[in-house]
C-alpha positions as CSV (number, residue, x, y, z in Angstrom):
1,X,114.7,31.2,134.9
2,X,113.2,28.7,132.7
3,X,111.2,29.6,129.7
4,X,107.4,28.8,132.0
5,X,108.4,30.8,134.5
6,X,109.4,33.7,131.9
7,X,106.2,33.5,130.1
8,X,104.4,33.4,133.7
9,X,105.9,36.7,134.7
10,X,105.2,38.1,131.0
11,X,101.8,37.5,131.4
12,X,101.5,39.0,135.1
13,X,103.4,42.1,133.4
14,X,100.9,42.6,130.9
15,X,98.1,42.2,132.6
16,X,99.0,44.4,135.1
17,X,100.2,47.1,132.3
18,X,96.4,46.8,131.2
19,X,94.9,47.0,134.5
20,X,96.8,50.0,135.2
21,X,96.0,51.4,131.9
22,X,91.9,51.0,132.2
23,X,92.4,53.2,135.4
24,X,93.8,55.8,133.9
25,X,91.0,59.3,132.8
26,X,91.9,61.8,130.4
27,X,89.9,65.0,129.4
28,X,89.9,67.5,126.4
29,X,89.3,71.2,127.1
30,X,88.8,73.9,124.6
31,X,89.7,77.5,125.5
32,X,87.9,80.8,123.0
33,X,89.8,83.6,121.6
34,X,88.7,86.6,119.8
35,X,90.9,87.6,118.0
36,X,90.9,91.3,116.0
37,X,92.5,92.0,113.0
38,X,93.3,95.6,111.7
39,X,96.0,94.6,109.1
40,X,95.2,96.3,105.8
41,X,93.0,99.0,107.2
42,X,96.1,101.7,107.8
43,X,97.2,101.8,104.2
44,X,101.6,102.9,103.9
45,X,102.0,105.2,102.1
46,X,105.2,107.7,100.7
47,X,105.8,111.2,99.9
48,X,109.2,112.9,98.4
49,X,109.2,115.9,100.5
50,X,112.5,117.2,99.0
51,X,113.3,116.1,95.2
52,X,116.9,115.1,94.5
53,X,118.7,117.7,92.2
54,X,121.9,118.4,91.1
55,X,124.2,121.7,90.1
56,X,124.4,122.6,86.7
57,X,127.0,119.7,85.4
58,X,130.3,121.3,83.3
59,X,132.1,119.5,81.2
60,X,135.2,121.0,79.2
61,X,138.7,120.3,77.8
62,X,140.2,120.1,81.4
63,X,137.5,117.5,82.5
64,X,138.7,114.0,83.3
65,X,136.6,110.8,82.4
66,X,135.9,109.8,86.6
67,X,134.9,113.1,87.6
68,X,132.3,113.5,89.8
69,X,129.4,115.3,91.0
70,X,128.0,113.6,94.6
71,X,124.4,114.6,96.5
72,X,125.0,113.2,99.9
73,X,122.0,110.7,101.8
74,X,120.5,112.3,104.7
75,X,123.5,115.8,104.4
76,X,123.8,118.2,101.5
77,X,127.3,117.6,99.8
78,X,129.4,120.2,98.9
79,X,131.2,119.2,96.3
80,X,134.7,120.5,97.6
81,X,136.7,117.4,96.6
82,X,137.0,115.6,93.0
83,X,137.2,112.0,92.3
84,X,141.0,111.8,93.1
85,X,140.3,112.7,96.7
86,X,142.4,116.2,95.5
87,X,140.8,119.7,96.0
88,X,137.4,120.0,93.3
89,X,138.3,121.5,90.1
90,X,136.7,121.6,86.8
91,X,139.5,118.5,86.0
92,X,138.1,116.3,88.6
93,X,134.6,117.3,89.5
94,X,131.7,117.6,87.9
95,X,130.3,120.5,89.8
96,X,133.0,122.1,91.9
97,X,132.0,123.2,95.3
98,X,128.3,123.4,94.5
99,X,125.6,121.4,96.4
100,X,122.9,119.6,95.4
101,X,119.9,117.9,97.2
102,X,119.6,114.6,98.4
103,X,116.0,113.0,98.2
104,X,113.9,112.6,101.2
105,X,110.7,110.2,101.4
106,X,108.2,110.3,104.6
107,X,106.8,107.0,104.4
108,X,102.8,107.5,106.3
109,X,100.9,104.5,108.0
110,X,100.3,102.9,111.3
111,X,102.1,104.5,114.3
112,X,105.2,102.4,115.8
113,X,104.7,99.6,112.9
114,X,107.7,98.0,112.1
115,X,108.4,98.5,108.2
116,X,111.3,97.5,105.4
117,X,112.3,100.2,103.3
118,X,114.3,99.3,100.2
119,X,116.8,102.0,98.3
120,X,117.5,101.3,94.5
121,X,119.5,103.5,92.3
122,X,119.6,101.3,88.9
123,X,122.8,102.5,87.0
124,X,122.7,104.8,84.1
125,X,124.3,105.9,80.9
126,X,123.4,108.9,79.4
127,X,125.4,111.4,77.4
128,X,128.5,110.1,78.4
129,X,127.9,110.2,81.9
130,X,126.7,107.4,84.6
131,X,124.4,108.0,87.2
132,X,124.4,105.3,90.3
133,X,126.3,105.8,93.4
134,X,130.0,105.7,93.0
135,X,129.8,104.4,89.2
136,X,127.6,101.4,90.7
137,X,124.1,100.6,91.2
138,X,123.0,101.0,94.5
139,X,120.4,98.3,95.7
140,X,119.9,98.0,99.5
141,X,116.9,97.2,102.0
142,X,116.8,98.4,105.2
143,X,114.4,95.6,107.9
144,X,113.4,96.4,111.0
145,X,112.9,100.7,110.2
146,X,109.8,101.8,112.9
147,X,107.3,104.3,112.2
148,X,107.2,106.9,114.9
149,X,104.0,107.5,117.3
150,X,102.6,109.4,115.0
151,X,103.0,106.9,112.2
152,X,106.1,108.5,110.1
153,X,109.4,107.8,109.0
154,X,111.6,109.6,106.7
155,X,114.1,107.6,104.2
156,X,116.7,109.9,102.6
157,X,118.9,108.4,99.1
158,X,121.9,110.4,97.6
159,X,123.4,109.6,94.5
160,X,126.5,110.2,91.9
161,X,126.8,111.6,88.5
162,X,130.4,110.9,87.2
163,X,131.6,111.0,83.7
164,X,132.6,108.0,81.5
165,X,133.0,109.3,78.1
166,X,133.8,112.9,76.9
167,X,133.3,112.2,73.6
168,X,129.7,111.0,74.1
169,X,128.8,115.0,76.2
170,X,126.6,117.4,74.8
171,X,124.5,119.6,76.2
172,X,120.9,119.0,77.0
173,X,118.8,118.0,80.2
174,X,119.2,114.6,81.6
175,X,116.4,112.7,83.7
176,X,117.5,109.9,85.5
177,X,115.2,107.5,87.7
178,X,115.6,106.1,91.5
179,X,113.8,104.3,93.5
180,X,112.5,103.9,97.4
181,X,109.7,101.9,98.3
182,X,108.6,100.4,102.1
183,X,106.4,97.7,103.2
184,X,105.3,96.3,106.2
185,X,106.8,93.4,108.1
């Protein structure tokens, strides 16, 4: 082909590119939605319906720094074992086959709502002994937790006393602090 014959066929292209193009229609519809919102009106809100305690803690000559004292999440511990995995004495337990109370917190709102729920036991020194979970501090969030059909959901935390310095024990009450809090998604 030489170079006229190109542009001639170019042109005829074109033109009928534009001529095809001037034929063509195009609308723009709109469509309504009303859409309700109830977000914020059903407020979430939590209640410890049974308080985490412990035993009475003993400490004497025979205790071993690492012995422990457990409150189980979601079951009541009984403490029958010490921290060696051996049978619970006053050497390696804290509280030797006495139970304590795990905490329970019934989180309130919006039935079937899908809500995160987040666990924290900070660790803690005092008196010479730690509180935490296993001589850690427990920090975990729980997604995709639903309220029931009647809008509740219960969250239970245990914990762990265990003892890090004998020489540091006295006697004397000890308050330590834990936390569980929920939101929405």
């Amino acid at each position: 082909m030489n170079s006229i014959t190109q542009r001639i066929l170019s042109v005829s292209l074109f033109g009928a590119v534009l001529v095809t193009a001037l034929n063509v229609s195009a609308e723009t519809y709109t469509v309504e939605v009303q859409l309700n919102s109830s977000v914020g009106e059903t407020p979430l809100s939590a209640v410890e319906t049974i308080p985490m305690t412990y035993p009475e803690l003993n400490v004497t000559e025979a205790t071993q720094v690492g012995a422990i004292c457990y409150v189980g999440g979601g079951v009541n511990y009984t403490n029958d074992r010490g921290y060696d995995g051996a049978v619970a004495t006053v050497a390696n337990s804290l509280c030797p086959n006495l139970t304590g109370s795990h905490t329970a917190v019934e989180f309130t709102g919006a039935s079937n709502a899908v809500i995160s729920v987040n666990y924290r036991l900070p660790l803690q020194v005092q008196n010479g002994v730690r509180f935490g979970w296993l001589g850690a501090e427990y920090d975990y969030t729980q997604n995709g937790s639903s309220l029931d059909a009647n809008g509740k959901f219960l969250a239970t935390l245990g914990s762990s006393i265990d003892l890090v310095d004998k020489s540091q024990v006295s006697d004397g009450l000890l308050v330590f602090s834990y936390e569980i809090t929920g939101a929405y998604q």
